[in-house]
PyMOL commands that place a pseudoatom at each C-alpha (Angstrom):
pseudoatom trace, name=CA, resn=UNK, resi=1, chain=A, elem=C, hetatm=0, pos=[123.165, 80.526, 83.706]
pseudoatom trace, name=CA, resn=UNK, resi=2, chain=A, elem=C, hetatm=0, pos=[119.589, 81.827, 83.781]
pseudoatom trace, name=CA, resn=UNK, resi=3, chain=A, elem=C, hetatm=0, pos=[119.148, 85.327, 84.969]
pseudoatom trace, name=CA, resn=UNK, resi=4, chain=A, elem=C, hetatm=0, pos=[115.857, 87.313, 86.822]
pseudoatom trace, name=CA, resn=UNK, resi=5, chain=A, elem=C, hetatm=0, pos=[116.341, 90.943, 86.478]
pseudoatom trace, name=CA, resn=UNK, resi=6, chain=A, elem=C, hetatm=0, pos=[114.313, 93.369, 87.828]
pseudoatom trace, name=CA, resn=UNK, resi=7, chain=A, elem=C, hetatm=0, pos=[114.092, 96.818, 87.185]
pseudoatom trace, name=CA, resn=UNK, resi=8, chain=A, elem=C, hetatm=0, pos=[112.018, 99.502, 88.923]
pseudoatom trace, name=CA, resn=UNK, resi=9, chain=A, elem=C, hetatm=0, pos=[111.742, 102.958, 88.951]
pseudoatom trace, name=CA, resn=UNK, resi=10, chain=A, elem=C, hetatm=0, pos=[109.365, 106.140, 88.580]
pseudoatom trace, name=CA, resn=UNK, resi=11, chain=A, elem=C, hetatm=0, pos=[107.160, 106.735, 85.597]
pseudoatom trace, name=CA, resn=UNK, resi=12, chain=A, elem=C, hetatm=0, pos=[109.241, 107.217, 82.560]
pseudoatom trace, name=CA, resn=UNK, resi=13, chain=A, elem=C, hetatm=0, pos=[112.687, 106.957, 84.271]
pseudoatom trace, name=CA, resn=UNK, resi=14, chain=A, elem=C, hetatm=0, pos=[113.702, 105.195, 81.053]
pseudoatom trace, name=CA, resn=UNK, resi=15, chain=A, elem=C, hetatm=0, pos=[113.025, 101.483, 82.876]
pseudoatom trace, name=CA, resn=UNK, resi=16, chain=A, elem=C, hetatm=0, pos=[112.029, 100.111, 79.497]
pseudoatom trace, name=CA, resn=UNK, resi=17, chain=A, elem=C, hetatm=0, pos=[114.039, 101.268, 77.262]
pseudoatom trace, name=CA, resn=UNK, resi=18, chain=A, elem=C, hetatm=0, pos=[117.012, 100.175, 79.782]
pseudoatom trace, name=CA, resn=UNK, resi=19, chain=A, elem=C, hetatm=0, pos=[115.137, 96.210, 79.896]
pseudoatom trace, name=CA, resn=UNK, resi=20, chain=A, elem=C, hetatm=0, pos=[115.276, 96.072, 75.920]
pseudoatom trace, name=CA, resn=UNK, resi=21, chain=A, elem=C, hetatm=0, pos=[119.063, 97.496, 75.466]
pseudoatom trace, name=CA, resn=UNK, resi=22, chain=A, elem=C, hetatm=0, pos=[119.913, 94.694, 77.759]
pseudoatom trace, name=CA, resn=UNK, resi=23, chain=A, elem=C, hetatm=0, pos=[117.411, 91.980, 76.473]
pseudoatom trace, name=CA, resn=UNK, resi=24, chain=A, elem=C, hetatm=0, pos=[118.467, 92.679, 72.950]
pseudoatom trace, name=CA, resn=UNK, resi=25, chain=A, elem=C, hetatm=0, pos=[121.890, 91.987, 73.958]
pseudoatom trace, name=CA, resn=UNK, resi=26, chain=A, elem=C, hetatm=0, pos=[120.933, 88.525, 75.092]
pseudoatom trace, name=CA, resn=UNK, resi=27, chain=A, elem=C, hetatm=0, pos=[121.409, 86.151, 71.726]
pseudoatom trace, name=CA, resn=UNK, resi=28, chain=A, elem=C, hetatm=0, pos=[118.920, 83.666, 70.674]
pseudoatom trace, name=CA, resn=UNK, resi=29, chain=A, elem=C, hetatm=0, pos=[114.702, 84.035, 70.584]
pseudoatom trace, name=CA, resn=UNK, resi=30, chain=A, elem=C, hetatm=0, pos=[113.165, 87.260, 72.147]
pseudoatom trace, name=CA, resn=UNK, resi=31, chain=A, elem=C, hetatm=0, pos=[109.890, 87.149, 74.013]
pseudoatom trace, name=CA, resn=UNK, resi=32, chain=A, elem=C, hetatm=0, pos=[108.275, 90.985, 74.844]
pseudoatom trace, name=CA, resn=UNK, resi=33, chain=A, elem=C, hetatm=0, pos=[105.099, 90.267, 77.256]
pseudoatom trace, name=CA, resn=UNK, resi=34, chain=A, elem=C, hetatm=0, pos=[102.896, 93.372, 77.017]
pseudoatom trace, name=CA, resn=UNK, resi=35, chain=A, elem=C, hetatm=0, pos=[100.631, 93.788, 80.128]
pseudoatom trace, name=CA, resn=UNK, resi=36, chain=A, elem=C, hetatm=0, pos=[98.942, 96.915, 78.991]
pseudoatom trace, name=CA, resn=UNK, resi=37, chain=A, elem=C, hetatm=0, pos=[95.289, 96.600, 77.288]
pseudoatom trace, name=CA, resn=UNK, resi=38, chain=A, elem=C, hetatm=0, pos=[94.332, 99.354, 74.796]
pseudoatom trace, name=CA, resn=UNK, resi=39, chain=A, elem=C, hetatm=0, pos=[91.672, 101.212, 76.393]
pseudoatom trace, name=CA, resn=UNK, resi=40, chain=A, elem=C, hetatm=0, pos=[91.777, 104.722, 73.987]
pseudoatom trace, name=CA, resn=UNK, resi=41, chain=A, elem=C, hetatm=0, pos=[93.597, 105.794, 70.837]
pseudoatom trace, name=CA, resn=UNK, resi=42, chain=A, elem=C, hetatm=0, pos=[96.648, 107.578, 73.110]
pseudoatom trace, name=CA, resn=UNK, resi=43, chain=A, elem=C, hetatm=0, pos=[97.554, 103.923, 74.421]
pseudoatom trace, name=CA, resn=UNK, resi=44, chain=A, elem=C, hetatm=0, pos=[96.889, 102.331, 71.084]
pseudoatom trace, name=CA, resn=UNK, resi=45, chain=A, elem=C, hetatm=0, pos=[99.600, 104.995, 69.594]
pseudoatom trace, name=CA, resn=UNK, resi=46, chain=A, elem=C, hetatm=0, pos=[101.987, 104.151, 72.478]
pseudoatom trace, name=CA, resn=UNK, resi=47, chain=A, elem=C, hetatm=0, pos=[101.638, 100.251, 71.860]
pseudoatom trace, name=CA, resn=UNK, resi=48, chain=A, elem=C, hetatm=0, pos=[102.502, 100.857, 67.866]
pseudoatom trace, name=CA, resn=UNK, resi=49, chain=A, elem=C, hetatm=0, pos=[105.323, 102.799, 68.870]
pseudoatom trace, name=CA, resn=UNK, resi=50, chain=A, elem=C, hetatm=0, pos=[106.676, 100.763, 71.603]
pseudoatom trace, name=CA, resn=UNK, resi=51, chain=A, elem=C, hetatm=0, pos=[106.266, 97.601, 68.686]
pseudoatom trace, name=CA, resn=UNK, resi=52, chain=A, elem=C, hetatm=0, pos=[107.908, 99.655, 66.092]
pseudoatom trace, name=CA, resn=UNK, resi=53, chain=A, elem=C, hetatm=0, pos=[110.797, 100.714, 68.573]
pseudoatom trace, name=CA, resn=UNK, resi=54, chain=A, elem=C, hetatm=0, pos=[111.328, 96.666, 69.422]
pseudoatom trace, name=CA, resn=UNK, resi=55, chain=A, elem=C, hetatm=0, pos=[111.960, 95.441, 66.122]
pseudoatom trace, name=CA, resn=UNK, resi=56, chain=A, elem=C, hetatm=0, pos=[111.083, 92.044, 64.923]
pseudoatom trace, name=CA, resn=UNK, resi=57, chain=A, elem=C, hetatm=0, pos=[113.588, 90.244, 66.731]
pseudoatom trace, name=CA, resn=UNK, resi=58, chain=A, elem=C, hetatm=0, pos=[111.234, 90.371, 69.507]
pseudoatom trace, name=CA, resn=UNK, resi=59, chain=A, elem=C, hetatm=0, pos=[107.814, 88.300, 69.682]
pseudoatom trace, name=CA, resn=UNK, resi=60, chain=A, elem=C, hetatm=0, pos=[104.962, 90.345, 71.073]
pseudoatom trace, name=CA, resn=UNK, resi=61, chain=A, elem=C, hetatm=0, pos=[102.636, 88.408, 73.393]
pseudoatom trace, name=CA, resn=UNK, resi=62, chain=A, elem=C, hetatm=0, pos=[99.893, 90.325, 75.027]
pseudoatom trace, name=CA, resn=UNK, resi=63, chain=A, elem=C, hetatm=0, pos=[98.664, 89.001, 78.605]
pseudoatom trace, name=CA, resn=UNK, resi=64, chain=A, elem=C, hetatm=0, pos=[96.874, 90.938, 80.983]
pseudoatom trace, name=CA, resn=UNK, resi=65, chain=A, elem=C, hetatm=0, pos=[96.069, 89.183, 83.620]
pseudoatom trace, name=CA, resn=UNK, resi=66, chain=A, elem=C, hetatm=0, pos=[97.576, 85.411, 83.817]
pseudoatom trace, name=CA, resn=UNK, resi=67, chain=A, elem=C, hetatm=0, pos=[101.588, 85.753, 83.206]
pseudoatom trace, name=CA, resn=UNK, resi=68, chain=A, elem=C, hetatm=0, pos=[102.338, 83.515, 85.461]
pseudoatom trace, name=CA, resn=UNK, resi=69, chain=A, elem=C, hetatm=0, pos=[100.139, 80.734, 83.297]
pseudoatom trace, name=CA, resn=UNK, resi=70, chain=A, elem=C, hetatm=0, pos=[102.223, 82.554, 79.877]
pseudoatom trace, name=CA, resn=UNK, resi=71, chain=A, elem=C, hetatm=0, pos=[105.872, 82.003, 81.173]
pseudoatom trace, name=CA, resn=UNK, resi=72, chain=A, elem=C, hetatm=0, pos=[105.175, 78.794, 82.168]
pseudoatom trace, name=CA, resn=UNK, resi=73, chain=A, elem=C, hetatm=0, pos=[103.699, 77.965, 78.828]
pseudoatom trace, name=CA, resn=UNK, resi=74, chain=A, elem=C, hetatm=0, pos=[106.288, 79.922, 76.541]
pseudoatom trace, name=CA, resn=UNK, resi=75, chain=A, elem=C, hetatm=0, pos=[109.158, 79.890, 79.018]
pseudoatom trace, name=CA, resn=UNK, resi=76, chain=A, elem=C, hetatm=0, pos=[111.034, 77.181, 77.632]
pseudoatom trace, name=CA, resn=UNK, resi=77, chain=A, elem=C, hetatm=0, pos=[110.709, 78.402, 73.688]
pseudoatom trace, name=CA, resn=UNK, resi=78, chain=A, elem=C, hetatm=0, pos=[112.797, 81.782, 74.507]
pseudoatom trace, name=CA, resn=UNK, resi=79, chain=A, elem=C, hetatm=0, pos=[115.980, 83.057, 75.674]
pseudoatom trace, name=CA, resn=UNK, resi=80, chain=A, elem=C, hetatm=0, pos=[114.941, 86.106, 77.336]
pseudoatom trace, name=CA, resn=UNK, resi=81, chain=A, elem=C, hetatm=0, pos=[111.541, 87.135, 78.495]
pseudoatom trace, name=CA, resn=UNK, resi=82, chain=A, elem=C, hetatm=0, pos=[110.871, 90.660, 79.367]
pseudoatom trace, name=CA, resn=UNK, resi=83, chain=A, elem=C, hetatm=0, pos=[107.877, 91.331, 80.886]
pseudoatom trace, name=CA, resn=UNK, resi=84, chain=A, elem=C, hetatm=0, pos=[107.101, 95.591, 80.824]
pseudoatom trace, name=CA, resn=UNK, resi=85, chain=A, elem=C, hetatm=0, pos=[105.180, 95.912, 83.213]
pseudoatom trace, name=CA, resn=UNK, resi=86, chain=A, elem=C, hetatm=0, pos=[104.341, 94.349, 86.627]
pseudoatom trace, name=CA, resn=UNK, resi=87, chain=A, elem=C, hetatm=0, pos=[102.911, 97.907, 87.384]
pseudoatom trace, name=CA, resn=UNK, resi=88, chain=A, elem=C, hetatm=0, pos=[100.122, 97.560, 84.749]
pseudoatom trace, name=CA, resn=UNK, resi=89, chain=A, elem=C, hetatm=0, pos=[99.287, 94.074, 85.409]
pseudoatom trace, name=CA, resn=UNK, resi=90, chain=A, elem=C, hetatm=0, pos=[99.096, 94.614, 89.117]
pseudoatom trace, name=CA, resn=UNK, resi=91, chain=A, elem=C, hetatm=0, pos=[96.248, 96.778, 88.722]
pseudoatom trace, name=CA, resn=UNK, resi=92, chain=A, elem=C, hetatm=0, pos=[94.603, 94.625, 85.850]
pseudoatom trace, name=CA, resn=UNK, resi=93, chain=A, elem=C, hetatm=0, pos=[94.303, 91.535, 88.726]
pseudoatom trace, name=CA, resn=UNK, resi=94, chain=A, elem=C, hetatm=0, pos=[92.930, 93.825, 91.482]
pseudoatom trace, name=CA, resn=UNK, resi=95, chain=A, elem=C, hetatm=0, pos=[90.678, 95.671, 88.581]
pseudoatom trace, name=CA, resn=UNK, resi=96, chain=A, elem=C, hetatm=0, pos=[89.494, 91.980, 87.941]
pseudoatom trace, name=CA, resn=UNK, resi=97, chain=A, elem=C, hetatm=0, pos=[89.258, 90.930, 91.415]
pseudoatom trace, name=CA, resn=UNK, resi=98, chain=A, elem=C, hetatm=0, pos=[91.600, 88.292, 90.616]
pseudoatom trace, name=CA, resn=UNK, resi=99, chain=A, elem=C, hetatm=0, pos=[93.374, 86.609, 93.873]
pseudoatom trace, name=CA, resn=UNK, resi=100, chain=A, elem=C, hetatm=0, pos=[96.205, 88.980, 93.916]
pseudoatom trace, name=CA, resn=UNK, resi=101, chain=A, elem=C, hetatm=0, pos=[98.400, 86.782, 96.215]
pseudoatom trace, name=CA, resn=UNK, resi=102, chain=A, elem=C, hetatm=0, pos=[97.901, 83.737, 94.163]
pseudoatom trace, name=CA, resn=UNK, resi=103, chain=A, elem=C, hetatm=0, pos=[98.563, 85.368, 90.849]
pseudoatom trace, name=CA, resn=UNK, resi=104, chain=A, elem=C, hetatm=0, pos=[101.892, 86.470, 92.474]
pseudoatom trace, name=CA, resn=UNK, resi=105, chain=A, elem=C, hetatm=0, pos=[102.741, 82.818, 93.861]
pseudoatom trace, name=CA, resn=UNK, resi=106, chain=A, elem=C, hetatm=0, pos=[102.528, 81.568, 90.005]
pseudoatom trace, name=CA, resn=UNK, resi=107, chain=A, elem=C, hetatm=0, pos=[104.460, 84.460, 88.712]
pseudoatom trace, name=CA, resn=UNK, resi=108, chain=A, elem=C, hetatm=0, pos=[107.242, 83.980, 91.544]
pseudoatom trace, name=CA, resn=UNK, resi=109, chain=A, elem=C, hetatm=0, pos=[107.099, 79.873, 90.685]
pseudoatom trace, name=CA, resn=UNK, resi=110, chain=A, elem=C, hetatm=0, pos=[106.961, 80.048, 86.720]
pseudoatom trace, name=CA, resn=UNK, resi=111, chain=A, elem=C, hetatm=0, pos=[110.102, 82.556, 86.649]
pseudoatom trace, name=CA, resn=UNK, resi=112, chain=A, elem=C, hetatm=0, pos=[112.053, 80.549, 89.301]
pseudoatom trace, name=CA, resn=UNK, resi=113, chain=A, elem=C, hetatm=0, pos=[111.817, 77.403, 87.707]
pseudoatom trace, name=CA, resn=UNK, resi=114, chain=A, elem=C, hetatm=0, pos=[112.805, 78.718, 84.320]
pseudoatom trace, name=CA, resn=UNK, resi=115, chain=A, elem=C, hetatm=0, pos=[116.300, 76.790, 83.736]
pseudoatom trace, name=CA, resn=UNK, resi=116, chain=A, elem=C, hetatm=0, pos=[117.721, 78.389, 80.286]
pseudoatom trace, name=CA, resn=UNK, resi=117, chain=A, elem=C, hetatm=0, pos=[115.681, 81.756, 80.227]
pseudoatom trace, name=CA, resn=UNK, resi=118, chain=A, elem=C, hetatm=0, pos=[117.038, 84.919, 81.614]
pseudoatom trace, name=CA, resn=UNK, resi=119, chain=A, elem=C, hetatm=0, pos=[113.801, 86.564, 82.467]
pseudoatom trace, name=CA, resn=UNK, resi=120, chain=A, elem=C, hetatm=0, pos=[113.489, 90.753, 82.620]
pseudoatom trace, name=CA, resn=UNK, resi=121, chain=A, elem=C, hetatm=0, pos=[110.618, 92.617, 84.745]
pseudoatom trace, name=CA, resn=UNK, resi=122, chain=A, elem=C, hetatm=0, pos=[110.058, 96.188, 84.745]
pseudoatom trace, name=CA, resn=UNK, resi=123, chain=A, elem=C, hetatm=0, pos=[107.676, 97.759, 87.464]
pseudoatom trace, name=CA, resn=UNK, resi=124, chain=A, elem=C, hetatm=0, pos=[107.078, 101.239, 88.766]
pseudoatom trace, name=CA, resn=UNK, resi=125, chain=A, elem=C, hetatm=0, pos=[108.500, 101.922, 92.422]
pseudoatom trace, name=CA, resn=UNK, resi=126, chain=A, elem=C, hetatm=0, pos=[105.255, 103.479, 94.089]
pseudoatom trace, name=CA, resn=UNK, resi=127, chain=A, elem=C, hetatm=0, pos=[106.010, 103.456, 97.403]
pseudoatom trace, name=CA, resn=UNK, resi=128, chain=A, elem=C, hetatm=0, pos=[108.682, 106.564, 97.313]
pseudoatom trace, name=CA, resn=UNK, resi=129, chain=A, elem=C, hetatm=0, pos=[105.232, 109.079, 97.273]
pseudoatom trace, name=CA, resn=UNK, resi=130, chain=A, elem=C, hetatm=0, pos=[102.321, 110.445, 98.661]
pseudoatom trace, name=CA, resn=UNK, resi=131, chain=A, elem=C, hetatm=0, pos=[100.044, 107.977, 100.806]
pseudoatom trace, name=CA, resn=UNK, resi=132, chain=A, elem=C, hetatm=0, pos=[96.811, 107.032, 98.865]
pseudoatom trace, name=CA, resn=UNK, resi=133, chain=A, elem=C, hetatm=0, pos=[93.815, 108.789, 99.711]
pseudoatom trace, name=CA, resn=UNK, resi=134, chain=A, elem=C, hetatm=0, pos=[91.871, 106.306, 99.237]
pseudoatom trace, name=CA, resn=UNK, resi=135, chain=A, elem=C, hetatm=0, pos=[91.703, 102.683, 100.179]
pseudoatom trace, name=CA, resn=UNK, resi=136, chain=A, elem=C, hetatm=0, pos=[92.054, 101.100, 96.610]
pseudoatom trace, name=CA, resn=UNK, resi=137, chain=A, elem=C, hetatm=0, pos=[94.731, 102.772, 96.236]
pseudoatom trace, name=CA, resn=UNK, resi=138, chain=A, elem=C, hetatm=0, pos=[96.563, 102.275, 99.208]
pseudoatom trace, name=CA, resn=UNK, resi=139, chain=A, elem=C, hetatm=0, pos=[96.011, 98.381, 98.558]
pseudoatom trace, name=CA, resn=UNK, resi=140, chain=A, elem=C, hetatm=0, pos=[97.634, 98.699, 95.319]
pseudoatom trace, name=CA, resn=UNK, resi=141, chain=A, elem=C, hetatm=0, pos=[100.494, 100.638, 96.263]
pseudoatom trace, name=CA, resn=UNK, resi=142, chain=A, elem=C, hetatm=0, pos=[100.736, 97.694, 99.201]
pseudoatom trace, name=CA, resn=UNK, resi=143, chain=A, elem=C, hetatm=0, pos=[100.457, 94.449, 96.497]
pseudoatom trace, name=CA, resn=UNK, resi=144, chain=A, elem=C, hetatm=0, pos=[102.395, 96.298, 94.252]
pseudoatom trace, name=CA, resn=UNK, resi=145, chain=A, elem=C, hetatm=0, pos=[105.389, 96.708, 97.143]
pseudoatom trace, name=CA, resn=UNK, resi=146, chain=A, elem=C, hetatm=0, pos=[104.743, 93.423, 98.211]
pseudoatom trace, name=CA, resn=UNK, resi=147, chain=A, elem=C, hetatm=0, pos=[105.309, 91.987, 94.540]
pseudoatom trace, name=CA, resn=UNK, resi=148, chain=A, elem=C, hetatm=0, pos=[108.191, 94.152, 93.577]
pseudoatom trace, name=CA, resn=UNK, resi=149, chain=A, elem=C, hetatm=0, pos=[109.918, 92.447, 97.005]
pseudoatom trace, name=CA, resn=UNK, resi=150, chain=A, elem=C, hetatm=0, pos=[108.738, 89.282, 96.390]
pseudoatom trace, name=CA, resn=UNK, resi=151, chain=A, elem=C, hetatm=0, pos=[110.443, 89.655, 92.777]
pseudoatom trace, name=CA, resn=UNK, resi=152, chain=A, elem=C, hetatm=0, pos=[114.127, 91.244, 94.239]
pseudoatom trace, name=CA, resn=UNK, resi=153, chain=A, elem=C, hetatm=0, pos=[113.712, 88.602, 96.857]
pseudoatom trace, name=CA, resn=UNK, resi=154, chain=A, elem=C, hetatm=0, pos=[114.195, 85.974, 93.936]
pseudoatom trace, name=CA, resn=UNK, resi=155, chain=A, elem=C, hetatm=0, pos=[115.931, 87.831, 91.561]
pseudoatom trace, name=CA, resn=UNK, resi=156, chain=A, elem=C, hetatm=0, pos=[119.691, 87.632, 90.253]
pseudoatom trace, name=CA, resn=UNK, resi=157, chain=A, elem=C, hetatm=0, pos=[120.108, 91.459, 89.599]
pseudoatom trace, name=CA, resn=UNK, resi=158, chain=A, elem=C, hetatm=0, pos=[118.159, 94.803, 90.794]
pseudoatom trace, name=CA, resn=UNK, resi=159, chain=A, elem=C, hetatm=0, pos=[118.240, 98.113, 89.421]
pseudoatom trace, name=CA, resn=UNK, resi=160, chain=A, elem=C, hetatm=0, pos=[116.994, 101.137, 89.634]
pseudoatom trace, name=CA, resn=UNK, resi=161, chain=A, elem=C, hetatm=0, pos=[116.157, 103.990, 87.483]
pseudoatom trace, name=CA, resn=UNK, resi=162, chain=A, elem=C, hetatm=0, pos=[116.209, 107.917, 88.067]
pseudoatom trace, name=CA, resn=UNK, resi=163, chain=A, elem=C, hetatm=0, pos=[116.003, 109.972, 84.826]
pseudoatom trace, name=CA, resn=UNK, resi=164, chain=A, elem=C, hetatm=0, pos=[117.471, 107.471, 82.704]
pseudoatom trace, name=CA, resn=UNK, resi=165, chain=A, elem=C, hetatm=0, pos=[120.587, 106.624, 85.353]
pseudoatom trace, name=CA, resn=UNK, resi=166, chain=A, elem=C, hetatm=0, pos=[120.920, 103.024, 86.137]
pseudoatom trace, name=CA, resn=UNK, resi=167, chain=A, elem=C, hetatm=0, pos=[121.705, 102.363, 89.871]
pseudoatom trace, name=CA, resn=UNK, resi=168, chain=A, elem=C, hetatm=0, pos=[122.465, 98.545, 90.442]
pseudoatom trace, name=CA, resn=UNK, resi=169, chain=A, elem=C, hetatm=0, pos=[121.160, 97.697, 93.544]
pseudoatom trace, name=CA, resn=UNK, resi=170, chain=A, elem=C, hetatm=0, pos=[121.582, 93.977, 93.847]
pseudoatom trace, name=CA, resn=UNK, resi=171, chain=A, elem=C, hetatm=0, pos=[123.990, 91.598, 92.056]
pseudoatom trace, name=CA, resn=UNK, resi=172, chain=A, elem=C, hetatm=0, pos=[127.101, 91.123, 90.653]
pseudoatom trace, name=CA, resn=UNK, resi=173, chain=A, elem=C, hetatm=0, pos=[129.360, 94.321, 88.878]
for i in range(1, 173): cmd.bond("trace and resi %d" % i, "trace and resi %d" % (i + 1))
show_as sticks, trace
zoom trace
């Protein structure tokens, strides 16, 4: 049975590295969809690392803005998907003034209509903080809410990380 599992937390809770031990326990063909575009040498470092950490097993597929559009074209040639992170592709869509709500629609309807591909998505929990000071980023800590609901509404399993503790939130033990 296809699974959607998502995982939030705080920056560096160990939400990742939590999504690949459990993706890599998933047999068959890997999928790792990278959200994050290499903007200076400290996040080209991070990318090679993340890469080397992953292994080959996994197929790296880089998409910024459209995932939505990615799963529905790859969805069907993998066994697990993992998808790290909604939190950086949230802001690449508003950055690109992108319709936010649409881009979310597709997202929701490519993952729920995967039948064979258990699908993992890792996004920051913002909305445990400090209000925004301004209003840019009070709208993206309010799509970003909205999506990580929209996500748990649809989703098999929940969890949630604190220092690299896994608290399971929704689903089956």
């Amino acid at each position: 049975m296809r699974k959607i599992i998502l995982i939030v937390g705080g920056a560096r809770s160990g939400k990742s590295t939590f999504a690949l031990k459990e993706g890599s326990a998933v047999k068959g063909a890997k999928a790792f969809v990278a959200t994050a575009e290499i903007l200076d040498e400290e996040m080209r470092t991070r990318i090679e690392n993340h890469k080397r950490q992953r292994g080959k097993e996994w197929n790296t597929h880089e998409e910024p803005l459209h995932l939505g559009a990615l799963v529905e074209k790859i969805g069907d040639k993998y066994d697990v998907i993992l998808i790290d992170c909604l939190t950086l592709w949230m802001s690449n869509i508003m950055h690109a003034d992108l319709d936010v709500e649409g881009e979310i629609k597709r997202l929701l309807s490519a993952i729920t209509s995967q039948v064979s591909t258990d699908i993992y998505l890792v996004s920051n929990e913002v909305g445990m903080g400090l209000v925004p000071d301004s209003p840019l980023g009070r709208a993206y800590r309010d799509n970003l809410g909205h999506l990580n609901q929209e996500i748990a509404r649809v989703a098999t399993s929940v969890y949630f990380m604190v220092a690299g503790m896994v608290l399971k939130i929704k689903g089956e033990n």
